[in-house]
N, C-alpha and C positions, 0 to 999 in steps of 0.2 A: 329252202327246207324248213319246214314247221318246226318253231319250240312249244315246249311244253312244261308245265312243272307238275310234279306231283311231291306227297312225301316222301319222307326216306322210309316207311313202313309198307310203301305201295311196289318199293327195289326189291328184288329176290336175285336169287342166283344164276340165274341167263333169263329172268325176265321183268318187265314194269308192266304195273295194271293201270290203266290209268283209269280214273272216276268222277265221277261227277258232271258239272257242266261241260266238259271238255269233249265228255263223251256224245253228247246230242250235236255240237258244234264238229267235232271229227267225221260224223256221217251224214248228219244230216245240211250242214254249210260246205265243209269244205270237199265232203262226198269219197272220203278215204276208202281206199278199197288194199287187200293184204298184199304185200310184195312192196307198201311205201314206206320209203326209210322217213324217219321225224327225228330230232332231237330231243332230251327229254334231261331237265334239269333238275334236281333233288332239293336247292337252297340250303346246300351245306360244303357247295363248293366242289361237287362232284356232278360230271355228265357223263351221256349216253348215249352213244349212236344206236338206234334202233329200228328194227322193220318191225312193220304192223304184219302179224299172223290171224289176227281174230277179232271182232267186233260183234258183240251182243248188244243186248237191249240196253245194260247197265254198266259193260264196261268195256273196256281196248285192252288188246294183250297185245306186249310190244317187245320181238323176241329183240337182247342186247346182242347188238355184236360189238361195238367198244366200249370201254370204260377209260377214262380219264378224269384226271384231277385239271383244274385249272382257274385261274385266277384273274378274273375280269372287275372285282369290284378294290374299288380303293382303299387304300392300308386303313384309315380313319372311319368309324362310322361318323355319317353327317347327319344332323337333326335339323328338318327345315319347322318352325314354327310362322306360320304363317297368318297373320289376322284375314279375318274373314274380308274379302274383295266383294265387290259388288258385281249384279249380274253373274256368268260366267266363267269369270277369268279363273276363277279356281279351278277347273277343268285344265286349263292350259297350263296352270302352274304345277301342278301334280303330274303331269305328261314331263315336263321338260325337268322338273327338278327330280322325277325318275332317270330320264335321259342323262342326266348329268350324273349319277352317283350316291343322289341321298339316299340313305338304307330306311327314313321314315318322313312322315310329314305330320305334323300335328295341327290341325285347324286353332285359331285361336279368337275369341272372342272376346276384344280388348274394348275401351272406353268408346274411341270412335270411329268402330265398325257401325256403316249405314245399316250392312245386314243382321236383321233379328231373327235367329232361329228358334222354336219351340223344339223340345225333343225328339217328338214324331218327323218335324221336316229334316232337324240336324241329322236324325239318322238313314234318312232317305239316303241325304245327300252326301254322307262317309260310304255308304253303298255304292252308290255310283262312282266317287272318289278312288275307292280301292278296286274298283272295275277296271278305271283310267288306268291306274296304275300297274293294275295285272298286264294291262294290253303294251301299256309302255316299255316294262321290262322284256318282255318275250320279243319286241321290235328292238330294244337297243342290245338283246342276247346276254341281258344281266342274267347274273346266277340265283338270286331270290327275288321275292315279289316286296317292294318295299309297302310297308303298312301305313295306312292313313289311322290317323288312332281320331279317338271319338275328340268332338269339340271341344274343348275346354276353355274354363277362363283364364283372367289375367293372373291369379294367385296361381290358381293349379299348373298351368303351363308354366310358372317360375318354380312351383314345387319340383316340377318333372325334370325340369333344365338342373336341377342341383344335383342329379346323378350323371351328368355328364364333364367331361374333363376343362373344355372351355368352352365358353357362351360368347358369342358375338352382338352385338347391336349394330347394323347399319344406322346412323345415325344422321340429321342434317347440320348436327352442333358438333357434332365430336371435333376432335383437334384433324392436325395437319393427315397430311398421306404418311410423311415421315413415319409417327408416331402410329399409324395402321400396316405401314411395311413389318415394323419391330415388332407389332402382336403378329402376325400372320407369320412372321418366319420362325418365330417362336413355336409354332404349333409341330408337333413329333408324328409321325407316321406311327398310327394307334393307338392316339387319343381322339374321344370323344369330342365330338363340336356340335354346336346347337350354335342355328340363325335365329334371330327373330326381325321378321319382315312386318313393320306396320302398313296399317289399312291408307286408303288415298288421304283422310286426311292427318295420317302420321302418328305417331307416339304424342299422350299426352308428359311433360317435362317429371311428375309422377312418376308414370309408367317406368319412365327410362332411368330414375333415384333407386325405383325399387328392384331392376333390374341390377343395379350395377351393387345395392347392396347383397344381393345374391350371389354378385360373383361375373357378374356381365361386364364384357369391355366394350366400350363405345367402338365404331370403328367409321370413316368417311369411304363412300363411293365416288368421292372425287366434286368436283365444286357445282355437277350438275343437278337436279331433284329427277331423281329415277321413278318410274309409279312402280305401284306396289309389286303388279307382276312382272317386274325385267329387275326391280333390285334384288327378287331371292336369284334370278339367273343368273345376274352377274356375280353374286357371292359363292355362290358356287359353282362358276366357273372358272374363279380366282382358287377358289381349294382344289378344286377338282388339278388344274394345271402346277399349285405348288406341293400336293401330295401324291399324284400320280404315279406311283412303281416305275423304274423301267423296264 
């Protein structure tokens, strides 16, 4: 069955309108015709079971037949900050690091990111980011669409990370696993966490001074050198599995 998101102003009282690009993709891709049921998620932790009645030029009317409350994202918002990867892979990291949980992702443009974005490409490319992301969430049946926020640098992404509760650093100096167990089980179901994943060739020793006088805890992925796109996976898949609701 098809998801959907709209907002909570698009919810009425036995119906959802739905708009936008969703609406040209509803008829003219997936070819919906009235009597098909879809699901239809608000991002505020309420769905919808509903049949499509109506299809115009500019919108879908989608008469509700249930309502439910339910809870699929995890108790902790996660903040992946991630330096910019070469090629690609930032496609795949925003797909999977939706798949897993993160409520956002922050590009980040640290010392020794190979890639150099000008404004016009950086924002192509959060365009296409938050596309990934839309597509990823409606595939793993999240409740919001998590947001790729604009690029930033290495001051600003530390600005941003200081309204969050705890900050991680994967790190290849940090101390033992010990010492990474006791921050991670520290962490409360409802605080805030922010990753920060450096580029392939790593955190300048800088970066990671200035991170940690901010408020960043070093932490080890263990004694192997992870590349850039599998250590934000595995960090949070380390959260995802120690904050997970039952």
């Amino acid at each position: 069955m098809y998801h959907f998101f709209v907002e909570p102003g698009q919810v009425h009282d036995n119906y959802v309108e739905i708009l936008g690009g969703d609406v040209n993709h509803m008829k003219n891709v997936l070819r919906m015709k009235p009597g098909e049921e879809i699901i239809i998620s608000d991002g505020f932790g309420h769905e919808y079971s509903c049949n499509v009645s109506e299809l115009t030029e500019d919108s879908v009317r989608a008469e509700i037949l249930e309502r439910r409350g339910v809870s699929v994202e995890l108790p902790s918002r996660l903040v992946l900050f991630q330096c910019l990867p070469k090629g690609d892979k930032m496609e795949l990291i925003v797909q999977k690091a939706v798949e897993l949980g993160a409520s956002a992702v922050v590009p980040v443009a640290s010392r020794r990111c190979v890639v150099k974005l000008d404004a016009k490409k950086a924002q192509k490319k959060v365009t296409r980011w938050q596309q990934i992301s839309e597509s990823a969430a409606k595939q793993s049946k999240r409740m919001l669409i998590p947001e790729v926020k604009n690029v930033m640098n290495w001051k600003e992404a530390l600005a941003f990370a200081k309204g969050l509760d705890v900050v991680l650093i994967p790190y290849e100096l940090a101390q033992g696993m010990k010492e990474t167990r006791e921050i991670l089980a520290a962490i409360q179901p409802g605080q805030s966490v922010g990753i920060f994943i450096g580029p392939e060739g790593g955190f300048e020793e800088e970066e990671v001074r200035d991170a940690m006088e901010a408020g960043g805890k070093p932490v080890t992925l263990g004694k192997r050198i992870l590349r850039t796109e599998t250590a934000g996976m595995t960090m949070l898949s380390i959260l995802m599995y120690t904050l997970e609701s039952v």
